[in-house]
Backbone as numpy.savetxt, mean C-alpha at the origin, in Angstrom:
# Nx Ny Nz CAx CAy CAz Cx Cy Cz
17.68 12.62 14.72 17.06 11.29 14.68 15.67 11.36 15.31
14.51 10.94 14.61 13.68 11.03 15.05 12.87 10.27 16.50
11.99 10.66 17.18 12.10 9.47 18.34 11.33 8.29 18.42
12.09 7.30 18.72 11.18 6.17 18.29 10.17 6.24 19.69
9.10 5.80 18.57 7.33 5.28 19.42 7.81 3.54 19.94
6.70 3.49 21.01 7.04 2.62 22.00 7.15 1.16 21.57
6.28 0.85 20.37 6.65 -0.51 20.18 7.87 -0.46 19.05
8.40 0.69 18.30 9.61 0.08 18.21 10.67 0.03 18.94
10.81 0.67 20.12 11.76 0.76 21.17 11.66 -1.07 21.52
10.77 -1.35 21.69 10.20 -2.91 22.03 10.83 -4.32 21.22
10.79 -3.72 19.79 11.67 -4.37 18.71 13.02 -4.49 18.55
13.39 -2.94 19.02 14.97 -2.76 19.03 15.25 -3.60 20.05
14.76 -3.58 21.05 15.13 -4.29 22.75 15.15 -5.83 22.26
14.12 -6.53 21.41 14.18 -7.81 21.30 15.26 -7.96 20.21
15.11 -7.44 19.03 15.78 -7.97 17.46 16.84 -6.63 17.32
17.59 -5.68 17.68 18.38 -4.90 17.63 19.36 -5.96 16.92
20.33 -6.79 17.25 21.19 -7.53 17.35 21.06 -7.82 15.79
20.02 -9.08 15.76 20.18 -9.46 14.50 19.70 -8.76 13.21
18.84 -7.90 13.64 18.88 -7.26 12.31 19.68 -6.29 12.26
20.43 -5.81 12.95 21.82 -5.31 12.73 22.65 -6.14 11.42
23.19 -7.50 12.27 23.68 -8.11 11.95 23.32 -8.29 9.91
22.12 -8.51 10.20 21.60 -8.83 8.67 21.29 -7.85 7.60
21.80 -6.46 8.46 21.68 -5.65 7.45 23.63 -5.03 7.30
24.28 -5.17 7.84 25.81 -5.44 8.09 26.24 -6.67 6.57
24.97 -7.45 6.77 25.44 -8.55 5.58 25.09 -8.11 4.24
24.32 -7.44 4.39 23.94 -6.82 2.98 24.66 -5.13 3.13
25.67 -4.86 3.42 26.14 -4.17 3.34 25.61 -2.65 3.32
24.55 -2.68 4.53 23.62 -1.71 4.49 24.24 -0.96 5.69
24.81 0.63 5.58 25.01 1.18 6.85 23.97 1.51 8.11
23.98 1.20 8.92 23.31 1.65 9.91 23.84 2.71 10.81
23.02 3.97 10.82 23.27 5.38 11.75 23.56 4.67 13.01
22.43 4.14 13.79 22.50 3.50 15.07 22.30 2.33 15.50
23.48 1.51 15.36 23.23 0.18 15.44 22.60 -0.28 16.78
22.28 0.55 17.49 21.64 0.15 18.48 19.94 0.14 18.50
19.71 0.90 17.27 17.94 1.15 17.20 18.19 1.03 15.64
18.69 -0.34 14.93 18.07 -0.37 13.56 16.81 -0.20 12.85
15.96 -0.45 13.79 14.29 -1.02 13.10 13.87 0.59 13.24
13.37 1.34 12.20 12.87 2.48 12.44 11.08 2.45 12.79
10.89 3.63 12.76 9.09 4.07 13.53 8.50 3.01 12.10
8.39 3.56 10.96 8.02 2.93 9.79 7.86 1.79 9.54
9.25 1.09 9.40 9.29 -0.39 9.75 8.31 -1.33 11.11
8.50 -0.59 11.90 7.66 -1.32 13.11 6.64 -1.33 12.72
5.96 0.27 12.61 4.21 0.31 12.47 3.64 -0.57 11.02
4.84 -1.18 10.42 4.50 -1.41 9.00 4.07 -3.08 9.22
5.36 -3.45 10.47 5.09 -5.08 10.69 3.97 -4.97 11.55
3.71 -4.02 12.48 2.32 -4.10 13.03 1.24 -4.45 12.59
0.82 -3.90 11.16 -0.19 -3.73 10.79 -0.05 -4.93 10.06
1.02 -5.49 9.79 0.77 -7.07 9.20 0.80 -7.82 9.92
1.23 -8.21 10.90 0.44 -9.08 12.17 -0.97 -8.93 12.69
-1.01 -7.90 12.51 -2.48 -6.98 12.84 -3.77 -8.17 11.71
-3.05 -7.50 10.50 -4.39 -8.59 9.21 -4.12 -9.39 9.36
-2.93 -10.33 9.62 -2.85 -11.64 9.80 -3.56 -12.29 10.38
-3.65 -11.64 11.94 -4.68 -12.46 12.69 -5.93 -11.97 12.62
-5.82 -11.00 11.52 -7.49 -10.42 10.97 -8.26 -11.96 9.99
-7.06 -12.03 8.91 -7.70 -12.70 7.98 -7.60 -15.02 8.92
-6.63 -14.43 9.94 -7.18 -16.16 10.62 -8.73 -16.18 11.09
-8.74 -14.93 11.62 -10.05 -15.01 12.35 -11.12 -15.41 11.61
-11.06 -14.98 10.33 -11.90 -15.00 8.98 -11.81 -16.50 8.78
-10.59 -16.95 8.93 -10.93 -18.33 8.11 -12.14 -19.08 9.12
-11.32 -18.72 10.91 -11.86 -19.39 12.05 -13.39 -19.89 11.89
-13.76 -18.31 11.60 -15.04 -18.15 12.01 -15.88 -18.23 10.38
-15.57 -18.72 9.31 -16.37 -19.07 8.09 -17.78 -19.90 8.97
-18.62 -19.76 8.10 -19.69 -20.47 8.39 -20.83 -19.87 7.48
-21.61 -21.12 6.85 -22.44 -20.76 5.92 -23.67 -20.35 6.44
-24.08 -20.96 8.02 -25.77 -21.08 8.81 -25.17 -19.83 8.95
-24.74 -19.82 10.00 -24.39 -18.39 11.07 -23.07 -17.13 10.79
-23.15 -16.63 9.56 -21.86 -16.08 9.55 -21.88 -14.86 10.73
-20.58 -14.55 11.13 -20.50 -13.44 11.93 -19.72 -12.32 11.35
-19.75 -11.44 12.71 -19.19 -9.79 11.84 -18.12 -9.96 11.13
-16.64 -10.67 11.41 -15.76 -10.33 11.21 -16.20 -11.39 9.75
-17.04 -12.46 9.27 -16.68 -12.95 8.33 -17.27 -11.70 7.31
-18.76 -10.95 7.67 -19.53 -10.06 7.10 -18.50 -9.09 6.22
-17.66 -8.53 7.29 -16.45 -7.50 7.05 -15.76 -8.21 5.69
-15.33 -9.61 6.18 -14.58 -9.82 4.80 -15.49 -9.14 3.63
-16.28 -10.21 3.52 -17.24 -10.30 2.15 -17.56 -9.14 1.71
-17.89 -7.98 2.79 -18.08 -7.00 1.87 -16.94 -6.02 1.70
-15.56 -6.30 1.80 -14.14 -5.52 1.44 -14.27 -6.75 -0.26
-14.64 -7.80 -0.08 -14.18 -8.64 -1.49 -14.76 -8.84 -2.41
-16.57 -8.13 -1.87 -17.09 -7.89 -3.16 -17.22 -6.70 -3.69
-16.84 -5.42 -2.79 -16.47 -4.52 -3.18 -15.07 -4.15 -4.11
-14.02 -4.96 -3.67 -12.75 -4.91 -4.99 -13.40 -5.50 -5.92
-14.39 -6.60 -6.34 -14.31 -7.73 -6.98 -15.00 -6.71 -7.84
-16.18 -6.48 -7.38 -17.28 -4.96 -8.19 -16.18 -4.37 -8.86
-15.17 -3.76 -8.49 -14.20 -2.91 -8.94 -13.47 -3.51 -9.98
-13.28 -4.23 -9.49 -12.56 -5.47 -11.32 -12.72 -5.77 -11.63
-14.28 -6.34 -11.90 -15.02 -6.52 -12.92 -15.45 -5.77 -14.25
-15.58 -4.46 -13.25 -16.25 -2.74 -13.88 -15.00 -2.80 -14.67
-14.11 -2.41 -13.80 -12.37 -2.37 -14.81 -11.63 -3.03 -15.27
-11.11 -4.47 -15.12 -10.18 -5.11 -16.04 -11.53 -6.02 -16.97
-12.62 -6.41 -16.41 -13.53 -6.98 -17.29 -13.31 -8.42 -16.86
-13.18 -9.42 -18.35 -13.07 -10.94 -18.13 -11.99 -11.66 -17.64
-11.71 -11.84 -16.53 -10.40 -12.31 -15.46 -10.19 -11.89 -14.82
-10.87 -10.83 -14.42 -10.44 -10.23 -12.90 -10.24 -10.81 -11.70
-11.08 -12.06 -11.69 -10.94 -13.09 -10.48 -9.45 -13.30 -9.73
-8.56 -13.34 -10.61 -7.37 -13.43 -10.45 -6.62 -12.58 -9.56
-7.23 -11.30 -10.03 -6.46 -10.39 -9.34 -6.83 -9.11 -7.98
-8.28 -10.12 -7.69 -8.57 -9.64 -6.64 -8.21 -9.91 -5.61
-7.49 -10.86 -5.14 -6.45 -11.53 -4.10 -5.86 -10.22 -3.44
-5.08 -9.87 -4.68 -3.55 -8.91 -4.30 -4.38 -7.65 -4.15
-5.36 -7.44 -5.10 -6.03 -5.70 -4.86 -6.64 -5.57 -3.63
-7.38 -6.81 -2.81 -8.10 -6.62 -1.69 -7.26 -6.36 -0.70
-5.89 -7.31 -0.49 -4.84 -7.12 0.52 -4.19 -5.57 0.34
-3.39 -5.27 -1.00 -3.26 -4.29 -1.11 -4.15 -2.98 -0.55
-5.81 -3.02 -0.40 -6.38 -2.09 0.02 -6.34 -1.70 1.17
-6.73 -3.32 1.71 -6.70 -3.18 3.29 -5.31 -3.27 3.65
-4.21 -3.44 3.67 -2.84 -3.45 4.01 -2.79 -1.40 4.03
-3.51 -0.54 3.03 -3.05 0.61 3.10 -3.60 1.30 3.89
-4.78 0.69 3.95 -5.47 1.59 4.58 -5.61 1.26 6.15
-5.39 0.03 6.56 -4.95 -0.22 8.04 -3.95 0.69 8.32
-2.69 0.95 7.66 -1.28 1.74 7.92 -1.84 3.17 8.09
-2.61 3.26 7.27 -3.11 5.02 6.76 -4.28 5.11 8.86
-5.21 4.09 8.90 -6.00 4.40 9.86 -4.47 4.35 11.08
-3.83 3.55 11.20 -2.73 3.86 12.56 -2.51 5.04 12.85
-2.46 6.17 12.05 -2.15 7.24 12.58 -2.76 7.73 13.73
-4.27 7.51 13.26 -5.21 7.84 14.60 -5.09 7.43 16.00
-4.56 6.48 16.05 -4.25 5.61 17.60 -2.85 6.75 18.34
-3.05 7.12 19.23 -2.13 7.92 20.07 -0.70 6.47 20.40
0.28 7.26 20.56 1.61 6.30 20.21 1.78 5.55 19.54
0.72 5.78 18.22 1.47 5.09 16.92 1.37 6.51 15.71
1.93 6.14 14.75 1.64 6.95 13.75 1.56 5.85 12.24
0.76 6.61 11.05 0.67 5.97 10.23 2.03 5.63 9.21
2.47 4.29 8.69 3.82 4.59 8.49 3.72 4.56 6.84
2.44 5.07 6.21 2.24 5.42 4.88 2.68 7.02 4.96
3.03 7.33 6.04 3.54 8.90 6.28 5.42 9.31 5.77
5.67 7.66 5.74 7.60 7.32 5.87 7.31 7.02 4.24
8.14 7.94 3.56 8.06 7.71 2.09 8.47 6.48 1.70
9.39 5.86 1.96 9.99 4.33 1.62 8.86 3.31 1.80
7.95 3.59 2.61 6.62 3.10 2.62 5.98 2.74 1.31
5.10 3.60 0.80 4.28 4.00 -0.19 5.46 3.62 -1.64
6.64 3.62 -1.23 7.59 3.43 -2.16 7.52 1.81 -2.66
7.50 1.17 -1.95 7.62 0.06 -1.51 6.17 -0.77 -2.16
5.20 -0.11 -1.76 3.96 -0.40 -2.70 3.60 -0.63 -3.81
4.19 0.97 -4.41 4.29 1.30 -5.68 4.99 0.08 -6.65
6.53 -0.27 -5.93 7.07 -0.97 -7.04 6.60 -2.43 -6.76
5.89 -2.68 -6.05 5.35 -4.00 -5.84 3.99 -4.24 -6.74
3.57 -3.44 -7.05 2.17 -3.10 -7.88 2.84 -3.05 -9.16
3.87 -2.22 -9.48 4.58 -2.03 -10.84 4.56 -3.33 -10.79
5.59 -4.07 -10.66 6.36 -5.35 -10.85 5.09 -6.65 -11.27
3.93 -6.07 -10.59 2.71 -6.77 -10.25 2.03 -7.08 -11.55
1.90 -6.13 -12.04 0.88 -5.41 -13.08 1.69 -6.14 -14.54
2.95 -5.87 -14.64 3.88 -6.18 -15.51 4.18 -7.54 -15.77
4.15 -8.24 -14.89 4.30 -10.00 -14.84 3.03 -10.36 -15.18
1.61 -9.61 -15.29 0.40 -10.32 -15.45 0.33 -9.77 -16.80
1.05 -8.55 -17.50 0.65 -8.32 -18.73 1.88 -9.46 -19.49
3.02 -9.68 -19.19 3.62 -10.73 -20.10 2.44 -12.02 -19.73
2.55 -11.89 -19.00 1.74 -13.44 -18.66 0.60 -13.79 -19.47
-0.02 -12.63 -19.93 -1.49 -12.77 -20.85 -0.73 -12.59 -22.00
0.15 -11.54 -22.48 0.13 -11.22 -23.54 1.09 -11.62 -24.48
2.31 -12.43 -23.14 3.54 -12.87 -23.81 4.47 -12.03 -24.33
5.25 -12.21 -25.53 5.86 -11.41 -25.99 5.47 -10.06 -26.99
4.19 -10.28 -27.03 2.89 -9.16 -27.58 2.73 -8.16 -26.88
3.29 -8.16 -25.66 3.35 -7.23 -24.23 3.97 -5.54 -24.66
5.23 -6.43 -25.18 5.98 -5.16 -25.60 5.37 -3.89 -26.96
4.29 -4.56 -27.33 3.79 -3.62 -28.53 3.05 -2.34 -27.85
2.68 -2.56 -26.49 2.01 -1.77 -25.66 3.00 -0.60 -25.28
4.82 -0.76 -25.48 5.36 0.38 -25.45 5.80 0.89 -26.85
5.00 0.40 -27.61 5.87 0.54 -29.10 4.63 1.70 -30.06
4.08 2.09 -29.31 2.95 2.86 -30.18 1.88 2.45 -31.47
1.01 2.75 -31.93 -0.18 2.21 -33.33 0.55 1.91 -34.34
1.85 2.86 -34.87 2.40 2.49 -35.74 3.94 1.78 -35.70
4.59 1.32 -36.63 6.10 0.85 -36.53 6.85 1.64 -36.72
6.85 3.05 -37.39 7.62 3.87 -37.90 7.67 4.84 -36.62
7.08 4.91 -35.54 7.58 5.65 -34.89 7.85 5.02 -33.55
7.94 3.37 -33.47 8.27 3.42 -32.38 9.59 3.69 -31.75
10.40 4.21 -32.62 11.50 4.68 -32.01 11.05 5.79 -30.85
10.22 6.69 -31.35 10.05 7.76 -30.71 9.30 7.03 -29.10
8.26 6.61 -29.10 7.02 5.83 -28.67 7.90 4.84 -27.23
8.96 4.30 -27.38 9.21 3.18 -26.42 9.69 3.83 -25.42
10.58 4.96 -25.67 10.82 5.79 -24.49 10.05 6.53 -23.77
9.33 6.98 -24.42 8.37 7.99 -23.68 7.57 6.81 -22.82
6.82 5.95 -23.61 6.37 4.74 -23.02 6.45 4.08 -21.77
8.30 4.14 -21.80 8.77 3.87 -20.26 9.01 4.57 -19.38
9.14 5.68 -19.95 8.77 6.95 -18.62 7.69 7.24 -17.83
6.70 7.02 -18.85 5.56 6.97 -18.28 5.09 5.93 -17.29
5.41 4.84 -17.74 5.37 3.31 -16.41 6.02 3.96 -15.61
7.38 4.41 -15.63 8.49 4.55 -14.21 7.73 5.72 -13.48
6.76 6.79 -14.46 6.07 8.12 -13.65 4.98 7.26 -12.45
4.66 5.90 -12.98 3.14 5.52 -12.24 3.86 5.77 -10.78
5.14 4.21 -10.94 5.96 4.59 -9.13 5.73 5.80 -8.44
6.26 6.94 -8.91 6.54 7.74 -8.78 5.17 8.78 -7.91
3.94 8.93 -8.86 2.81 9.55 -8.96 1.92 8.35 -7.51
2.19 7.22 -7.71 1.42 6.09 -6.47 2.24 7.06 -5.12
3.39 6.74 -5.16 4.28 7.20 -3.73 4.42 8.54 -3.27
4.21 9.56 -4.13 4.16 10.87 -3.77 2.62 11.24 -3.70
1.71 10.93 -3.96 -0.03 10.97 -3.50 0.05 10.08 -2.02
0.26 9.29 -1.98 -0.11 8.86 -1.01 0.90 8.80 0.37
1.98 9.32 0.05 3.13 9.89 1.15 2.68 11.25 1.60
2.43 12.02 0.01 1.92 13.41 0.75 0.99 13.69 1.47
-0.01 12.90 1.15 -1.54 13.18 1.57 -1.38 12.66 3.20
-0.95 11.68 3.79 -0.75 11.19 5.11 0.11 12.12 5.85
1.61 12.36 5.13 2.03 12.96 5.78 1.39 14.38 6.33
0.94 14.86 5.23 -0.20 16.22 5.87 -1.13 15.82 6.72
-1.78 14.81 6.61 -2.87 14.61 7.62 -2.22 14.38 8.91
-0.96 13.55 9.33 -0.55 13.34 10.33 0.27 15.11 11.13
0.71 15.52 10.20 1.29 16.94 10.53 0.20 17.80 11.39
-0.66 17.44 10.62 -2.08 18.86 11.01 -2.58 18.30 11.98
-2.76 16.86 11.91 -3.80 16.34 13.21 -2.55 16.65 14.66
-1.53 16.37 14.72 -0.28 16.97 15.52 -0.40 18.02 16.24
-0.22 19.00 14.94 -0.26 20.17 15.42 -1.60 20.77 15.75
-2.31 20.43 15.84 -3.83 21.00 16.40 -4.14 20.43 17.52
-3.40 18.66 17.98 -3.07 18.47 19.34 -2.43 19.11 20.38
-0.97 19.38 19.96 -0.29 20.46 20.56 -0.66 21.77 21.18
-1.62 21.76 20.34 -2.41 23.54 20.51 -3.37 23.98 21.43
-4.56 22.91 20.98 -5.64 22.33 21.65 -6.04 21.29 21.39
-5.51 20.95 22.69 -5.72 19.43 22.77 -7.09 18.91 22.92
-8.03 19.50 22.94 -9.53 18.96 23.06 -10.23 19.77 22.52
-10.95 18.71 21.68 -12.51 19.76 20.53 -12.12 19.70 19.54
-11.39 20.97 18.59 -11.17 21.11 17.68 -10.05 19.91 17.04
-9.34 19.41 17.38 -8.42 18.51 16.90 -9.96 17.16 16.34
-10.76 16.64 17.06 -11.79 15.78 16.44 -12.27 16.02 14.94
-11.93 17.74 15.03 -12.37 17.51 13.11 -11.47 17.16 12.47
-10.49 17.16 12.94 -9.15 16.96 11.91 -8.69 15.42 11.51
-9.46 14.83 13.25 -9.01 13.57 13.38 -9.91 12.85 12.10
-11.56 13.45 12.28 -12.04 13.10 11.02 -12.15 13.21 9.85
-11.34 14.19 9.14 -10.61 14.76 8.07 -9.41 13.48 7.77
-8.57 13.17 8.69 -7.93 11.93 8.47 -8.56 10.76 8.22
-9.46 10.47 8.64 -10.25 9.39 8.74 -10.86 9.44 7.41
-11.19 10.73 6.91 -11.73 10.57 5.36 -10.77 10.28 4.58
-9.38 11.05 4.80 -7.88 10.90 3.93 -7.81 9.47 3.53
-7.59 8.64 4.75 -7.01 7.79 4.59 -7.71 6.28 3.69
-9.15 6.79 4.03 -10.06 5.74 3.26 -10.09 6.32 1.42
-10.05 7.71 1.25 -9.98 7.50 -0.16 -9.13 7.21 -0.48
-7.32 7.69 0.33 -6.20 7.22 -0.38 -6.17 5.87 -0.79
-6.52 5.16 0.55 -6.66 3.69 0.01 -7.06 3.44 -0.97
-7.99 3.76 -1.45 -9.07 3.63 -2.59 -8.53 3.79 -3.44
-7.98 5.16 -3.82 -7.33 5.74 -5.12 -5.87 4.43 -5.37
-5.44 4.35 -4.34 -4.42 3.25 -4.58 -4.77 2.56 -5.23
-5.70 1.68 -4.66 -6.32 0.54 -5.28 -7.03 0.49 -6.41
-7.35 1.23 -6.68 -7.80 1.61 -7.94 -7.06 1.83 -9.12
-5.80 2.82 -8.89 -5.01 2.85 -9.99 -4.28 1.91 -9.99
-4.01 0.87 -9.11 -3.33 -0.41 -9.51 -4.22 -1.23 -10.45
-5.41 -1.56 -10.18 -6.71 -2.26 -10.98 -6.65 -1.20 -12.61
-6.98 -0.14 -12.78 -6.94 0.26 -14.11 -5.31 -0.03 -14.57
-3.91 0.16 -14.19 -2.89 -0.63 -14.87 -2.58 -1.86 -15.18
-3.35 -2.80 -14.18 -3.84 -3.91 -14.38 -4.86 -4.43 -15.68
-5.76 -3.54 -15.88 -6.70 -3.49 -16.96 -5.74 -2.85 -18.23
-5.20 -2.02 -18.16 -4.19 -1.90 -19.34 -2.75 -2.82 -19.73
-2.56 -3.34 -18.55 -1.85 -4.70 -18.80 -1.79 -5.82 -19.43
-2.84 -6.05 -19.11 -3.42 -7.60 -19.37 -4.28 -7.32 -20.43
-4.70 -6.17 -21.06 -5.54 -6.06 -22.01 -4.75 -6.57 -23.62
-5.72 -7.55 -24.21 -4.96 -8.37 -25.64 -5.32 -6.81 -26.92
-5.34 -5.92 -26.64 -6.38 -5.00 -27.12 -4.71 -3.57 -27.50
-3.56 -4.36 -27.81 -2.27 -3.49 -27.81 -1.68 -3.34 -29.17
């Protein structure tokens, strides 16, 4: 069992009990009912309390005379997705820059935790990145019925009719590969960065570990990116009337 970091020891101590209890109801086994909430889970609600009172601060502090840093920060994370979905899904993107901006920054806050000593990043815990993935699937898929209706489905049926026998399967393998290809890029890539930056602590603990730390620091901003990005181009093949 791995050892829990200090604020989930903190969680278990407060909510052990009931989320025991509530995962007992859903008939979920628990190894140690005494430390249900794992490292993952904690650092995961961290980082959403974390934007939460990121994006209050944002509302707090709006102002058209005097904006300040933290409103600056927004604007330029939202015109930078917005740039991005414009370039890629084209006419309506407005829509779906909501979920791509949170989605970015939600990954890439998790991905930067690693760096903080007694936390780790919990895009490192595969169920993580798992968790993303089918939330983006599910995402992407409700906005292509939604535009395209029941026209949706021609998008697994191939150019012609005579072969979509062949065409619908492969079709859906390929959607179920996206899950798949989102959660293993971006599980692997953290988990290596968190491994190496580790073990070069362990070793030597001063100097050389700073390149690594900034080697992570690059990881984690493109992963984000690449995330966000290939959710926005399935998005653009979603919603596209063009099937």
């Amino acid at each position: 069992m791995p050892e829990q970091l200090f604020f989930t020891r903190f969680l278990n101590h407060l909510f052990a009990a009931p989320a025991d209890a509530l995962l007992r109801g859903l008939h979920v086994h628990v190894a140690n009912p005494a430390a249900p909430i794992s490292n993952g889970f904690a650092m995961e609600l961290l980082v959403f309390v974390l934007l939460l009172l990121y994006f209050v601060a944002v509302r707090v502090s709006l102002s058209v005379e005097k904006p300040g840093a933290v409103q600056h920060s927004a604007e330029l994370m939202h015109e930078f997705v917005a740039g991005q979905g414009e370039s890629v899904i084209g006419e309506g993107y407005q829509r779906f820059v909501t979920y791509l901006t949170v989605l970015g920054l939600f990954i890439l806050a998790m991905n930067l935790l690693g760096l903080v000593p007694g936390f780790e990043a919990p895009t490192a815990t595969p169920v993580v990145p798992l968790g993303l993935a089918l939330c983006t699937f599910l995402y992407y898929h409700y906005h292509g019925i939604r535009s395209n209706g029941a026209g949706y489905i021609k998008q697994f049926l191939g150019p012609v009719w005579w072969i979509s026998w062949l065409m619908l399967p492969i079709e859906l393998i390929s959607h179920l590969a996206r899950v798949l290809s989102l959660t293993v890029r971006l599980y692997a890539n953290m988990f290596a960065g968190d491994l190496v930056t580790l073990a070069f602590f362990s070793l030597i603990p001063i100097g050389i570990p700073l390149i690594f730390m900034g080697l992570h620091l690059a990881v984690s901003l493109v992963q984000a990116y690449v995330f966000m990005l290939l959710a926005t181009i399935y998005l653009s093949l979603a919603v596209s009337h063009e099937h």
